[in-house]
N, CA, C and O atoms as CSV, one atom per row, in Angstrom:
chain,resi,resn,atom,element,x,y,z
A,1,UNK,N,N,34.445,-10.098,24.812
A,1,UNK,CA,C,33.049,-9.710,24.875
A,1,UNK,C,C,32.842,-8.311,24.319
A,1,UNK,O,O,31.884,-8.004,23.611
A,2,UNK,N,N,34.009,-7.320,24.769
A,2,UNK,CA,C,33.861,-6.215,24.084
A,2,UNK,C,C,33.139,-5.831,22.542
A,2,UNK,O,O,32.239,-5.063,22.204
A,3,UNK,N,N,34.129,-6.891,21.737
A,3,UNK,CA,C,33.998,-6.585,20.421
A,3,UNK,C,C,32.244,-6.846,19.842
A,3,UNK,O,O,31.631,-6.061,19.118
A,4,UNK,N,N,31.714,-8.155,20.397
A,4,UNK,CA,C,30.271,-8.246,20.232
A,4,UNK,C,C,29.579,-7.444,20.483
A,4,UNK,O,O,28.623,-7.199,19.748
A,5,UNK,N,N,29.877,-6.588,21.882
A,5,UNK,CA,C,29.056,-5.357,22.307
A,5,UNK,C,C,29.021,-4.530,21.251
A,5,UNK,O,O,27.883,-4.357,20.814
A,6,UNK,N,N,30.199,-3.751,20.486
A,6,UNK,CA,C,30.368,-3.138,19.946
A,6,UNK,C,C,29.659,-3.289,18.313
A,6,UNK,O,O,28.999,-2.609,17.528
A,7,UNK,N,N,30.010,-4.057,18.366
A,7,UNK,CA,C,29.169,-5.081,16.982
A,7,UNK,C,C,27.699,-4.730,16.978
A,7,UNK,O,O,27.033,-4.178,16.102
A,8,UNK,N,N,27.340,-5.204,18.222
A,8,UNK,CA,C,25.677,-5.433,18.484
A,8,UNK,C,C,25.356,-3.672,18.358
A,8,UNK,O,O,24.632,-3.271,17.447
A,9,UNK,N,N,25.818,-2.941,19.110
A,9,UNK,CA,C,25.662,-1.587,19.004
A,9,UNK,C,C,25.369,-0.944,18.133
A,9,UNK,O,O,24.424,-0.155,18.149
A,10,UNK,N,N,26.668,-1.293,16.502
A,10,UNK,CA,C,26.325,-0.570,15.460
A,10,UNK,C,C,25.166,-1.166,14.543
A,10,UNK,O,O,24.619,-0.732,13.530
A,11,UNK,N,N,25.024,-2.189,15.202
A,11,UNK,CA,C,23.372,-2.561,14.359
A,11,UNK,C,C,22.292,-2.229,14.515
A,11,UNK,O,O,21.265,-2.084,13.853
A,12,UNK,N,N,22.714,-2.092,15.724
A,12,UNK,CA,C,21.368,-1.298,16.164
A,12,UNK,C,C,20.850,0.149,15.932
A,12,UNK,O,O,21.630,1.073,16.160
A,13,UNK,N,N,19.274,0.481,15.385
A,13,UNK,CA,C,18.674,2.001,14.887
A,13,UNK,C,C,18.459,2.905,15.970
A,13,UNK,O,O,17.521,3.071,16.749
A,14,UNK,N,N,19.562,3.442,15.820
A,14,UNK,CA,C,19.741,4.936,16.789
A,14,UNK,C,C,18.467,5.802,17.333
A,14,UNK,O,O,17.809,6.064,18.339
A,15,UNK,N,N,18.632,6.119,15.587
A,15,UNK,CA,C,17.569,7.094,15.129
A,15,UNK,C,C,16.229,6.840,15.200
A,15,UNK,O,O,16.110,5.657,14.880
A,16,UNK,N,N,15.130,7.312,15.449
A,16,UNK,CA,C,13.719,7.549,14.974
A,16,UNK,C,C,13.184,8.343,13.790
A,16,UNK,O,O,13.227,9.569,13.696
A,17,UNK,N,N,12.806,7.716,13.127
A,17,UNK,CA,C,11.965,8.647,11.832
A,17,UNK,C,C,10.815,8.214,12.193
A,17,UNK,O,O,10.199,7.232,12.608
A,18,UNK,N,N,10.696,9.965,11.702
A,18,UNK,CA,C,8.571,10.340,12.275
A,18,UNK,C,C,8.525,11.045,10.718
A,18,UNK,O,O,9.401,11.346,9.907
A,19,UNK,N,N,6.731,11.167,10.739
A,19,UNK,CA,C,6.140,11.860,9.999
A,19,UNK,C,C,6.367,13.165,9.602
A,19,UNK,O,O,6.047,13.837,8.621
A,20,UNK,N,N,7.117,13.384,10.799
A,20,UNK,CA,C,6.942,14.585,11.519
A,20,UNK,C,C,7.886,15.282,10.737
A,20,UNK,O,O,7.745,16.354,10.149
A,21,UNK,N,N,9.365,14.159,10.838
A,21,UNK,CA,C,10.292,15.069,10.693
A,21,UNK,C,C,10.431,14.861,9.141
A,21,UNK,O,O,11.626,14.898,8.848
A,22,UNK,N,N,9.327,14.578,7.630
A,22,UNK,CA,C,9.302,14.128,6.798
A,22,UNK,C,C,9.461,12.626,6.474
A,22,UNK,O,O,10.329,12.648,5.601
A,23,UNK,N,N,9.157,11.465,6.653
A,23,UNK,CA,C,9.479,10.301,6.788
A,23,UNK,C,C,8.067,9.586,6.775
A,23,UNK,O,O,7.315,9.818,7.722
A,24,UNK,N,N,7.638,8.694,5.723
A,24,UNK,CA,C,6.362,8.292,5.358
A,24,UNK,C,C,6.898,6.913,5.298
A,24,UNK,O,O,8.095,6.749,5.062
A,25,UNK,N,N,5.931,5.692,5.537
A,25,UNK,CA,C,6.143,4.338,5.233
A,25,UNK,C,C,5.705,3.995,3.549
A,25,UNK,O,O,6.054,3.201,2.675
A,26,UNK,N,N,5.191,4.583,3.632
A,26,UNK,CA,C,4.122,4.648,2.527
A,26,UNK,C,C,3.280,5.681,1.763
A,26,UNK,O,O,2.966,6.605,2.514
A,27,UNK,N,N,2.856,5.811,0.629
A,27,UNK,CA,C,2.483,6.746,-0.035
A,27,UNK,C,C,0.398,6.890,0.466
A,27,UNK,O,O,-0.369,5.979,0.152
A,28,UNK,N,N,0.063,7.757,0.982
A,28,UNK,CA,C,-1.502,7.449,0.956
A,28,UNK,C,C,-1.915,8.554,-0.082
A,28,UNK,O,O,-1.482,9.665,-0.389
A,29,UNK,N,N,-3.117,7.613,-0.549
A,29,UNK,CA,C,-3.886,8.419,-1.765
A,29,UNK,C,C,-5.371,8.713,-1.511
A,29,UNK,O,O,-6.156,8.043,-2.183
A,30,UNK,N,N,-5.875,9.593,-0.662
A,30,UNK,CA,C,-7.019,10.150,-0.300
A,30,UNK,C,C,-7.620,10.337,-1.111
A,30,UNK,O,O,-8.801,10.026,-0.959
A,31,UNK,N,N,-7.223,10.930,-2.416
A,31,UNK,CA,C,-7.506,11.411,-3.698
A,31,UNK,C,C,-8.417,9.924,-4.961
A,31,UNK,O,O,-9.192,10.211,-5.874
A,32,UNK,N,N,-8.062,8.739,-4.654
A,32,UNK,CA,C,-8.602,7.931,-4.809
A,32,UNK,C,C,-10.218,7.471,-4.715
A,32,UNK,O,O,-10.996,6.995,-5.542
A,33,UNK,N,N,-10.320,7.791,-3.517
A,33,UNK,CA,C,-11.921,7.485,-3.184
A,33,UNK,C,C,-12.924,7.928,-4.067
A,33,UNK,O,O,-12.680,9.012,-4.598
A,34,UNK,N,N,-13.750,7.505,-4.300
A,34,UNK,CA,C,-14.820,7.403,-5.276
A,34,UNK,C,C,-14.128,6.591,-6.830
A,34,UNK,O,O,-14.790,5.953,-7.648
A,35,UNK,N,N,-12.893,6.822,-6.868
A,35,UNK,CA,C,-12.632,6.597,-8.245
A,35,UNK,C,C,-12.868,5.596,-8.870
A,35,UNK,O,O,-13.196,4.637,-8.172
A,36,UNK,N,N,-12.812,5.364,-10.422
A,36,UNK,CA,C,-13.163,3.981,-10.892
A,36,UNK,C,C,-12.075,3.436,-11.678
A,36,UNK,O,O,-11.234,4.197,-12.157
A,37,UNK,N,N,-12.011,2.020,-11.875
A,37,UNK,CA,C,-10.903,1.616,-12.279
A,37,UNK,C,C,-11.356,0.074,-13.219
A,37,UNK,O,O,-12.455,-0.482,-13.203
A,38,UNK,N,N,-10.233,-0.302,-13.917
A,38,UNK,CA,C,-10.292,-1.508,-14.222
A,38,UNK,C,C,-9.404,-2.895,-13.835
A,38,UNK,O,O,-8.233,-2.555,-13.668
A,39,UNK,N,N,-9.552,-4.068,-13.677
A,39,UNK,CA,C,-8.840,-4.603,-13.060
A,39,UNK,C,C,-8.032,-5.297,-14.460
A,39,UNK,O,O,-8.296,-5.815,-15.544
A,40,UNK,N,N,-6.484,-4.779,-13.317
A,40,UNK,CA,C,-5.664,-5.234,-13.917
A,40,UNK,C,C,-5.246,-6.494,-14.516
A,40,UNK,O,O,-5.176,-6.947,-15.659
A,41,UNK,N,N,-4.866,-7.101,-12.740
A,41,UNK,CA,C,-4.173,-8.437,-12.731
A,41,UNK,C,C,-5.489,-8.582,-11.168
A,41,UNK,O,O,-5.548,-7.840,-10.187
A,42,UNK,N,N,-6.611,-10.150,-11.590
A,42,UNK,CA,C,-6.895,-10.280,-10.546
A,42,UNK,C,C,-7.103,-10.254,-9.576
A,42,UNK,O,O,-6.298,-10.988,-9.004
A,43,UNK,N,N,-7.766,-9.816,-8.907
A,43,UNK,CA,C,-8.054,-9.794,-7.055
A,43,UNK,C,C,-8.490,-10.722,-6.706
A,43,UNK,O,O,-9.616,-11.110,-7.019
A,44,UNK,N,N,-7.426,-11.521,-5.704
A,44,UNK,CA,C,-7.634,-12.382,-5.050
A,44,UNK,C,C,-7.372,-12.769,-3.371
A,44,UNK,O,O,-6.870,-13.717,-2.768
A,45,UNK,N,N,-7.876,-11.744,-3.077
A,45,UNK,CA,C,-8.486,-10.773,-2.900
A,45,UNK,C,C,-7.456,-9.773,-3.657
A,45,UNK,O,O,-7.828,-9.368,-4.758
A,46,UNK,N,N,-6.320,-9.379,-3.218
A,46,UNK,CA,C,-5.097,-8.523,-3.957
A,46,UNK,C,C,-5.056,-8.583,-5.160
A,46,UNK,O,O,-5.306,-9.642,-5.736
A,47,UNK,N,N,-4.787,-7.653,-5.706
A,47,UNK,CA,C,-3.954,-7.119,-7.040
A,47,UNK,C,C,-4.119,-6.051,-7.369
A,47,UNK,O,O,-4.204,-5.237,-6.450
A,48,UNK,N,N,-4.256,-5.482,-8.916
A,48,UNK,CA,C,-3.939,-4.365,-9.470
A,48,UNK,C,C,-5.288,-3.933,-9.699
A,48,UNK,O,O,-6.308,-4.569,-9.434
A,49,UNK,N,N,-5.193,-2.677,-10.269
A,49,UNK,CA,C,-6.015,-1.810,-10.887
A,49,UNK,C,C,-5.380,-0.688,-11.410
A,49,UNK,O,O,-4.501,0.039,-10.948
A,50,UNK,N,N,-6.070,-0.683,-12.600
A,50,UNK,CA,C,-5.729,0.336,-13.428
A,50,UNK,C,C,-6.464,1.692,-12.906
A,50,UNK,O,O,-7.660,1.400,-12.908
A,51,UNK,N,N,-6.362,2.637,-12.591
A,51,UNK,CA,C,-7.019,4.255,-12.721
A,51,UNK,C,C,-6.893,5.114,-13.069
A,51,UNK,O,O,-5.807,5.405,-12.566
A,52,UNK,N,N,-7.289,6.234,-13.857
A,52,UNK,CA,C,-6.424,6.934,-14.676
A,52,UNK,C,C,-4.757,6.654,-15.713
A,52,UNK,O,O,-3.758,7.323,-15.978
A,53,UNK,N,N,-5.239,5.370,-15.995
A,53,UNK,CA,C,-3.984,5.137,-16.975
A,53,UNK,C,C,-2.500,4.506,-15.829
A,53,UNK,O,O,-1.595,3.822,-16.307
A,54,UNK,N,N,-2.539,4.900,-14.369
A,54,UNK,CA,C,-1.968,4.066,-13.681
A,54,UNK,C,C,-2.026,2.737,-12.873
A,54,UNK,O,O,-3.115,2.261,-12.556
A,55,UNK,N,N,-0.929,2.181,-12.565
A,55,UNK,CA,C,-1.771,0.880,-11.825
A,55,UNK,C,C,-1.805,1.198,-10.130
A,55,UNK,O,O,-1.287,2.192,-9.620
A,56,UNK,N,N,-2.357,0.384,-9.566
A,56,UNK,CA,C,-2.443,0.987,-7.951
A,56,UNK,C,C,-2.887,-0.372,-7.396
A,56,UNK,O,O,-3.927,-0.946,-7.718
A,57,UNK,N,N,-2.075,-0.767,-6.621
A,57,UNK,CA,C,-2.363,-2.421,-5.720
A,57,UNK,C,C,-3.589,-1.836,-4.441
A,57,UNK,O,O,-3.554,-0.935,-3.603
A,58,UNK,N,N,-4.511,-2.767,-4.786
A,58,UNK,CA,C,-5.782,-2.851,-4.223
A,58,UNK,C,C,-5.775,-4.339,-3.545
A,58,UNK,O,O,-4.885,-5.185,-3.619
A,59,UNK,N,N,-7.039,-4.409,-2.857
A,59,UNK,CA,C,-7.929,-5.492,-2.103
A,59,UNK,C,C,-9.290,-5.036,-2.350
A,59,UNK,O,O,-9.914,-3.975,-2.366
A,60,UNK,N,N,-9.492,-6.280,-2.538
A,60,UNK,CA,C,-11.484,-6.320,-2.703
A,60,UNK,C,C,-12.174,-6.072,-1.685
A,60,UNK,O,O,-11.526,-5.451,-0.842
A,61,UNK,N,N,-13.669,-6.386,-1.277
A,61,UNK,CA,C,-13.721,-6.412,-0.154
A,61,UNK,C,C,-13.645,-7.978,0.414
A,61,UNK,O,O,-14.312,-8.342,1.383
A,62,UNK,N,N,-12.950,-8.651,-0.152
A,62,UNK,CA,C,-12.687,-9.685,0.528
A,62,UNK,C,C,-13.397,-11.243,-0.885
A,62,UNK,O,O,-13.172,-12.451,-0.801
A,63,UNK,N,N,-14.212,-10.503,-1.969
A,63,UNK,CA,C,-14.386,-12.051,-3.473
A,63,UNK,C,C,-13.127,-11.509,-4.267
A,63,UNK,O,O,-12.410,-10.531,-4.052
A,64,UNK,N,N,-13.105,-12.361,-5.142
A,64,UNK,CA,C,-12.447,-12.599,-6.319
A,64,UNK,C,C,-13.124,-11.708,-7.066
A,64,UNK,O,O,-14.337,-11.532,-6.956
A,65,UNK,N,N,-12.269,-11.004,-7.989
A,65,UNK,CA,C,-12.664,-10.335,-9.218
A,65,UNK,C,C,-11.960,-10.277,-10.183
A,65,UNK,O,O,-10.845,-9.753,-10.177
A,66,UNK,N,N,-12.825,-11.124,-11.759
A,66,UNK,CA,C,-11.529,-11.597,-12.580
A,66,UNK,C,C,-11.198,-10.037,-13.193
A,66,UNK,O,O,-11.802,-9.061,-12.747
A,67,UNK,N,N,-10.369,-9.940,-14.057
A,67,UNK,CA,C,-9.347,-9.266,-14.974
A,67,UNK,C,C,-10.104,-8.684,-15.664
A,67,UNK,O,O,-10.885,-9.537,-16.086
A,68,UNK,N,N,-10.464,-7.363,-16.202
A,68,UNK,CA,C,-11.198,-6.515,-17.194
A,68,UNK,C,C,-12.324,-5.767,-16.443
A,68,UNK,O,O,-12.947,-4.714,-16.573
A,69,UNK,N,N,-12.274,-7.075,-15.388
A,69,UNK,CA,C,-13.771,-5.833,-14.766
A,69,UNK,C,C,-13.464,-4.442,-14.426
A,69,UNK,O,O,-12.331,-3.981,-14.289
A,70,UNK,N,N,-14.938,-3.606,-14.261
A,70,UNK,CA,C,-14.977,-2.500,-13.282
A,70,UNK,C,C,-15.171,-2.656,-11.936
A,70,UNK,O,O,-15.663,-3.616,-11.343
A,71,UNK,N,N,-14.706,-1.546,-11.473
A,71,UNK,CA,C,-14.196,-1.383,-9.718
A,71,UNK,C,C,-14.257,0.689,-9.598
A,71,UNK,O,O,-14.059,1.706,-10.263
A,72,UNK,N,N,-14.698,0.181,-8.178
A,72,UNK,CA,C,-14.880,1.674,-7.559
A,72,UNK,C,C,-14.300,1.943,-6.460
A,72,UNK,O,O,-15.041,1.685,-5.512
A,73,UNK,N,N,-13.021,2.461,-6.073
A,73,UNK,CA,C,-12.808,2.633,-4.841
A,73,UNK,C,C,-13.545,2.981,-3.954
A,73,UNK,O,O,-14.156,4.038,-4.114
A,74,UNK,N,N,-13.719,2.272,-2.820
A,74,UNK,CA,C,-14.760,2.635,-1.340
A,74,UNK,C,C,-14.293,2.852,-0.622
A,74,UNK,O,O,-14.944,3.164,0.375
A,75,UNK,N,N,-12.944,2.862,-0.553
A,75,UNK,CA,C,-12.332,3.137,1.165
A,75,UNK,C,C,-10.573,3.154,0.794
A,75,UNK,O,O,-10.068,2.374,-0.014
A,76,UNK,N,N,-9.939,4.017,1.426
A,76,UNK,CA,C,-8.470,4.504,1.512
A,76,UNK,C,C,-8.278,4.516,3.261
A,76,UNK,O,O,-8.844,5.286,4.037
A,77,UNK,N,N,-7.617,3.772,3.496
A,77,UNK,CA,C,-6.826,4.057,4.871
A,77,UNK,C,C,-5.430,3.454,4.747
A,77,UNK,O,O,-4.983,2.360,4.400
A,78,UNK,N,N,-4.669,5.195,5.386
A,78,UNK,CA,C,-3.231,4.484,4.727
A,78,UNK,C,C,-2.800,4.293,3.349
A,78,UNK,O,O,-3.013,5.058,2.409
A,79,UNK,N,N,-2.334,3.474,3.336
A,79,UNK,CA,C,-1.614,2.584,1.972
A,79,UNK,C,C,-2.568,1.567,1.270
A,79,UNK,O,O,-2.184,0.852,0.345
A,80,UNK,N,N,-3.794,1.550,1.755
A,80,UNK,CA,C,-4.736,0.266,1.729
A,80,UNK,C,C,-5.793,0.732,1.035
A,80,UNK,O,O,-6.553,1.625,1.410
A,81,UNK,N,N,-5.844,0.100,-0.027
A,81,UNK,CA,C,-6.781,0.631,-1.466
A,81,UNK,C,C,-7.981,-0.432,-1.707
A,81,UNK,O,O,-7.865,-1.309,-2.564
A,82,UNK,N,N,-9.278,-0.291,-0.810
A,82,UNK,CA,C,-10.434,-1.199,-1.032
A,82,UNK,C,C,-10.983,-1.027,-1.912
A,82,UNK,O,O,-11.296,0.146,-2.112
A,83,UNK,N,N,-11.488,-2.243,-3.112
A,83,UNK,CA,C,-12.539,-1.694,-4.255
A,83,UNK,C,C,-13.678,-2.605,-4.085
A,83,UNK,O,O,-13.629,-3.591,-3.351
A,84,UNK,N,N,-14.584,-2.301,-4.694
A,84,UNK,CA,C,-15.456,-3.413,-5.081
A,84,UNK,C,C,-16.476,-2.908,-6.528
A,84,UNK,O,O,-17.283,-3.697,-7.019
């Protein structure tokens, strides 16, 4: 039984990473909001957008929007890039 204990032990995450101590899940872009963009690859609701020459994975507010259109970011929370 020992050896499973031991096993199970080193799999297990010791550690905690915080914000705090530098450690992000994810990149947030505050800097986004208002901006305008073109669509990349579909929203369905998800996909791309182009902005400033980069791409950036978005959600609509919930239609379809084919490929070429324009888009305006309305909302950043987090990692979560709303356009419509």
């Amino acid at each position: 039984m020992g050896f499973f204990s031991d096993l199970w032990h080193s799999m297990v995450l010791k550690d905690q990473t915080s914000a705090k101590e530098g450690y992000i899940s994810a990149p947030e872009h505050p800097e986004l909001l208002g901006r305008r963009g073109v669509v990349a690859k579909e929203l369905r609701p998800a996909g791309t957008v182009i902005i400033d020459g980069k791409p950036v994975d978005v959600v609509s507010e919930g239609e379809y929007i084919k490929k070429g259109e324009k888009v305006t970011v309305i909302s950043v929370t987090g990692n979560r890039v709303v356009v419509r």
